[in-house]
Residue frames as qw, qx, qy, qz and C-alpha x, y, z in Angstrom:
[[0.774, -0.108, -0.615, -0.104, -52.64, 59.72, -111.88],
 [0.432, -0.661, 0.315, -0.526, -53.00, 58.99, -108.28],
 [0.452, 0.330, -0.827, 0.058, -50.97, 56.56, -106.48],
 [0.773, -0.479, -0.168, -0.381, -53.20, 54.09, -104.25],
 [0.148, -0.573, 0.672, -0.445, -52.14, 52.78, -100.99],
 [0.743, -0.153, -0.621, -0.198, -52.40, 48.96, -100.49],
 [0.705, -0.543, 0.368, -0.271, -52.61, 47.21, -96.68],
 [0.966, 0.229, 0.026, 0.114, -50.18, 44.75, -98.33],
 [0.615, 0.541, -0.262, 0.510, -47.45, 47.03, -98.67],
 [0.577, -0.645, -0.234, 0.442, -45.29, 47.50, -95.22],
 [0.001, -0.994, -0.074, 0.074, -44.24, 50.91, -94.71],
 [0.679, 0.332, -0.469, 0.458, -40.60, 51.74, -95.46],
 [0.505, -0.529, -0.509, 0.454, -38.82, 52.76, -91.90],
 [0.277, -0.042, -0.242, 0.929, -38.67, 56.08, -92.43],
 [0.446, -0.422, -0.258, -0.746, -42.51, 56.87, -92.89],
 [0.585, -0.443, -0.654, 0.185, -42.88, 54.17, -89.39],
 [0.426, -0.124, -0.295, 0.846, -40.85, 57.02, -87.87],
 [0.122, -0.022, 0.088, -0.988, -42.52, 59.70, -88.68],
 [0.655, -0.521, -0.425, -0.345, -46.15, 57.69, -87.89],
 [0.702, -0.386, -0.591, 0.094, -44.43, 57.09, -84.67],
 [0.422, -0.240, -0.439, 0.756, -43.42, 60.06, -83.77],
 [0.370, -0.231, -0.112, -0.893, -46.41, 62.22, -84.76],
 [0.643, -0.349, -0.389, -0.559, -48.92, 59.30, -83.17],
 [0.546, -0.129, -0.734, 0.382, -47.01, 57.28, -80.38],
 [0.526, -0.701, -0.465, -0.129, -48.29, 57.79, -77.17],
 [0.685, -0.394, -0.007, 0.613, -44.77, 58.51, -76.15],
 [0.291, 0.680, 0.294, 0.605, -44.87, 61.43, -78.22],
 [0.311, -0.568, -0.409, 0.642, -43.72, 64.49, -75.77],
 [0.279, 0.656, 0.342, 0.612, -44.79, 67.57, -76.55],
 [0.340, 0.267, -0.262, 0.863, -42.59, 70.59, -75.42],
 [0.396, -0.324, -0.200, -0.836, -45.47, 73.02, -74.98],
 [0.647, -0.516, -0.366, -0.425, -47.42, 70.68, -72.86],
 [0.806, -0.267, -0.330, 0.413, -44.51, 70.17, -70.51],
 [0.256, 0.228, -0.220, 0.913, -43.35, 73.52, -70.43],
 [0.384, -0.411, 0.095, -0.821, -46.89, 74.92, -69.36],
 [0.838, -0.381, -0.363, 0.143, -46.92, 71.80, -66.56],
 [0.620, -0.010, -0.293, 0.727, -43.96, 72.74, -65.44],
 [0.062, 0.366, -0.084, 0.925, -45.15, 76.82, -65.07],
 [0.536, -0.491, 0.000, -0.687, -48.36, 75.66, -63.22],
 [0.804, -0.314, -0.467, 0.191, -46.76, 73.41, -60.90],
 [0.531, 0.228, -0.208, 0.790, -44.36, 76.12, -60.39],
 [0.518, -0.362, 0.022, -0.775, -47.02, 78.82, -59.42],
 [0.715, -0.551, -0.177, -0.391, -48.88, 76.40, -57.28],
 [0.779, -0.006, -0.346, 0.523, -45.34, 75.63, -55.44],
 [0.291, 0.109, -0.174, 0.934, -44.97, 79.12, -55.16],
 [0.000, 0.588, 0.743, -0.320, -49.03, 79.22, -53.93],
 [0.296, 0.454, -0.252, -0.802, -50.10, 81.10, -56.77],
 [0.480, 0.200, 0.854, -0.013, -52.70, 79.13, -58.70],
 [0.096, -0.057, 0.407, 0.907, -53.22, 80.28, -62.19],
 [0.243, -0.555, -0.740, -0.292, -56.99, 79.41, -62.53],
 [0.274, -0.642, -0.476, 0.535, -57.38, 82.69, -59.94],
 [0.089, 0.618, -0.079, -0.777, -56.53, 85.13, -62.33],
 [0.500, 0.795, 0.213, -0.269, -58.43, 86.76, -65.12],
 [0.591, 0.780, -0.205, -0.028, -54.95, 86.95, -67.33],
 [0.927, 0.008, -0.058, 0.370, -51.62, 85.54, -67.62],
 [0.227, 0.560, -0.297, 0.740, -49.73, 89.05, -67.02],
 [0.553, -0.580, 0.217, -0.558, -52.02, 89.16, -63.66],
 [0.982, -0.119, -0.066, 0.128, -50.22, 85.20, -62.98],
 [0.730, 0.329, -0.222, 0.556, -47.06, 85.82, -64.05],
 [0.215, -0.698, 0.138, -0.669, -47.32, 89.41, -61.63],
 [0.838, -0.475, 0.071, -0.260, -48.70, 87.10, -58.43],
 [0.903, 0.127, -0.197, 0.360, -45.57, 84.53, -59.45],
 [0.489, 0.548, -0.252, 0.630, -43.04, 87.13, -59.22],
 [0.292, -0.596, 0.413, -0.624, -43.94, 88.58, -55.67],
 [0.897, -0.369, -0.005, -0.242, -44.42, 85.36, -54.38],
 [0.769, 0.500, -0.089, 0.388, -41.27, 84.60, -55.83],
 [0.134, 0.664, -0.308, 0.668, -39.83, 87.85, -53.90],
 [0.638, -0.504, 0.186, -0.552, -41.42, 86.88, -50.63],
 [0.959, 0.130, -0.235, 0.084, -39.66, 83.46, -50.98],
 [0.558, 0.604, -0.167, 0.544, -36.73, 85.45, -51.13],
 [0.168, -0.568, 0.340, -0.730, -36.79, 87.87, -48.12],
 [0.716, -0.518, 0.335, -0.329, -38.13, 85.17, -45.90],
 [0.962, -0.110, 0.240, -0.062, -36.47, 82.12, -46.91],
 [0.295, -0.615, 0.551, 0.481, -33.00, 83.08, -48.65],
 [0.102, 0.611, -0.703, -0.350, -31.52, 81.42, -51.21],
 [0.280, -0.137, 0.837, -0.450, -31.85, 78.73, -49.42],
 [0.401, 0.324, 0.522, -0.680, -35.03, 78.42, -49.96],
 [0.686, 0.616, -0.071, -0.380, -35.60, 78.97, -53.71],
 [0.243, 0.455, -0.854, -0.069, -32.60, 76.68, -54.38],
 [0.318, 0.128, 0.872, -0.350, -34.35, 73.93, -51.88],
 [0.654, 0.535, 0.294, -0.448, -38.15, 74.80, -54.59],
 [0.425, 0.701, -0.431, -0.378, -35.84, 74.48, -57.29],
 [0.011, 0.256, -0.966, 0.039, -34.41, 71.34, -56.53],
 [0.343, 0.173, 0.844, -0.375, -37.86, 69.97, -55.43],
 [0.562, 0.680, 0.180, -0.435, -39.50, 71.22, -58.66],
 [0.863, 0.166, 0.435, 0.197, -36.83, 69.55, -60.43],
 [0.423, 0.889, -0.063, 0.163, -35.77, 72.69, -62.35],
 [0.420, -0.660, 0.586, 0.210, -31.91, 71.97, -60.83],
 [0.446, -0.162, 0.771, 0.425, -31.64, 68.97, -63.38],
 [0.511, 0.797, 0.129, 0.295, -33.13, 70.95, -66.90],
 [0.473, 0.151, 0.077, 0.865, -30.24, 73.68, -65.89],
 [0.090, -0.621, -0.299, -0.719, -33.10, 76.23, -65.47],
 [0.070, -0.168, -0.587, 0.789, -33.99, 78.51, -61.98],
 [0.119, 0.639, 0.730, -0.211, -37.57, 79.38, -61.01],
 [0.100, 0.688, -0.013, -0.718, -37.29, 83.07, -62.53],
 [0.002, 0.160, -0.752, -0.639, -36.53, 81.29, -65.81],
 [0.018, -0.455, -0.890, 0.023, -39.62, 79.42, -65.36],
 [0.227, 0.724, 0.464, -0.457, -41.70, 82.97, -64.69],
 [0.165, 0.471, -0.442, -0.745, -39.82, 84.61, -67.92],
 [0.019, -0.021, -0.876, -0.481, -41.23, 81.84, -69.87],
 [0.097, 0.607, 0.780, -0.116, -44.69, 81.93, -68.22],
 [0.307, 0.503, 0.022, -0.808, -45.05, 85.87, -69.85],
 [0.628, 0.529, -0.276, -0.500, -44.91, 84.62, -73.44],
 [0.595, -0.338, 0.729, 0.003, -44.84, 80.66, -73.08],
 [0.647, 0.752, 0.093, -0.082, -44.61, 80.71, -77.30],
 [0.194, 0.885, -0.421, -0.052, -41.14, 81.82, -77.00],
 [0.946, 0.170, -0.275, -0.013, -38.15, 79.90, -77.47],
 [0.227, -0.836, 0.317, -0.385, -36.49, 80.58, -74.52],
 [0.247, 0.463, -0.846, 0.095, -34.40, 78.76, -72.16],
 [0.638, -0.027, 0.600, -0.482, -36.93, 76.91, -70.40],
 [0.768, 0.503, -0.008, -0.395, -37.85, 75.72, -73.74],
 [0.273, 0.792, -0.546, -0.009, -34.62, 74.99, -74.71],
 [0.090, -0.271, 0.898, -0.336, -33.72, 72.59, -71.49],
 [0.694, 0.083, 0.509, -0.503, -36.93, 70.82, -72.23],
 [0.697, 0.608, -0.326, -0.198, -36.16, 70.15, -75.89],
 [0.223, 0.584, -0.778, 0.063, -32.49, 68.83, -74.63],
 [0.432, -0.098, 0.731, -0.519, -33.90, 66.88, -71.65],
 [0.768, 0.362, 0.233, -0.474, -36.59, 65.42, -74.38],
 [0.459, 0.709, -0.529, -0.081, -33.87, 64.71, -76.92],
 [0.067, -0.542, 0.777, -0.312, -31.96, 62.87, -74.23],
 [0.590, 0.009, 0.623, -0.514, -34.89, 61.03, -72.86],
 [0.871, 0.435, 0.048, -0.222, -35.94, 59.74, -76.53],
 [0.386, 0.631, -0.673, -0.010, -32.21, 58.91, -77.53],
 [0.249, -0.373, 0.818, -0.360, -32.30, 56.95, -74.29],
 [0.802, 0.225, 0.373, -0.409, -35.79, 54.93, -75.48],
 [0.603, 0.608, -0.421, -0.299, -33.97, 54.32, -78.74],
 [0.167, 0.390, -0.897, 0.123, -31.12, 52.21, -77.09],
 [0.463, -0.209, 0.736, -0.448, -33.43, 50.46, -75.18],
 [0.791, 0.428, 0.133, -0.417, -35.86, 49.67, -77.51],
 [0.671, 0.421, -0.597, -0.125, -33.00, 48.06, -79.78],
 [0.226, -0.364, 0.816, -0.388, -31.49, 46.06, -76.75],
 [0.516, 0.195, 0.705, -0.446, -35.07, 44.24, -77.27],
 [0.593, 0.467, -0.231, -0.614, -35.42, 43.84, -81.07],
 [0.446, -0.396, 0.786, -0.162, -35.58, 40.37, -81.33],
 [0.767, 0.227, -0.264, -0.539, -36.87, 37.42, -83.71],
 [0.832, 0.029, 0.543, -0.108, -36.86, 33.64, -84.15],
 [0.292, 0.479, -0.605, -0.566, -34.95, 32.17, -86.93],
 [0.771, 0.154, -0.479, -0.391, -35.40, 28.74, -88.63],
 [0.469, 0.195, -0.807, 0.300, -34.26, 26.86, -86.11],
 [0.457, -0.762, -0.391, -0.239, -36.67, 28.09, -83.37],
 [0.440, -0.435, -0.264, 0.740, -33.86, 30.12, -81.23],
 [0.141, 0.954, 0.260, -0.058, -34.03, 33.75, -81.26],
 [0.634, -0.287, 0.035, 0.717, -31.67, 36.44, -81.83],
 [0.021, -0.517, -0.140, 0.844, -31.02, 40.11, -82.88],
 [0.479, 0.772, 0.370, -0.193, -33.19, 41.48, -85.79],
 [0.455, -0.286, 0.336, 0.774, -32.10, 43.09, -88.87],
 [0.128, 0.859, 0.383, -0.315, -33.19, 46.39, -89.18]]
């Protein structure tokens, strides 16, 4: 016997959850931020991935550009792209960022500091979002929900 679904019955909260975090718009997905993050990183480091014919022949172009960073511009320098590419506040350095662009499947530490950094960022929507749960009782004032 198959059990029908009415539009009558409200959802309990833990199936909202998992509609709202498989359909919200706010939905981040790792993977699409990790391989932003590798081709902003390349085109920081003026290496543009849409030039090459494979992702060993990117990740190759990354690394010597990467060196050349190095030998003219110091430390200095790649600490100054690193900061300006934001990879100072995940915890990660641009070399992490080219290990991840060989095999950007793995679960590496780029991956890792996006997951935490995502974690963080949705814990942080949570609080807000309750701060703002709100209703009308019988009297016509409002106050907090009960969820």
């Amino acid at each position: 016997m198959t059990k029908q679904v009415s539009s009558d019955q409200q959802p309990t909260r833990a199936q909202a959850n998992v509609s709202e975090s498989l359909f919200s718009v706010n939905h981040v997905s790792i993977n699409k931020l990790k391989m932003d993050l590798i081709d902003r990183t390349g085109k920081a480091l003026g290496v543009d991935q849409a030039d090459y014919a494979s992702r060993k022949d990117f990740v190759d172009a990354m690394q010597k550009a990467l060196g050349k960073l190095k030998m003219e511009g110091g430390d200095d320098a790649v600490r100054g792209l690193e900061k300006e590419l934001g990879l100072d506040k995940l915890g990660v350095s641009i070399q992490d960022v080219i290990d991840s662009a060989k095999d950007p499947e793995a679960n590496d530490k780029l991956t890792k500091a996006l997951e935490k950094q995502a974690n963080i960022n949705h814990g942080l929507d949570e609080v807000a979002s309750q701060r703002f749960l709100i209703q009308f009782d019988e009297a016509g004032t409002y106050g907090p929900t009960t969820v």
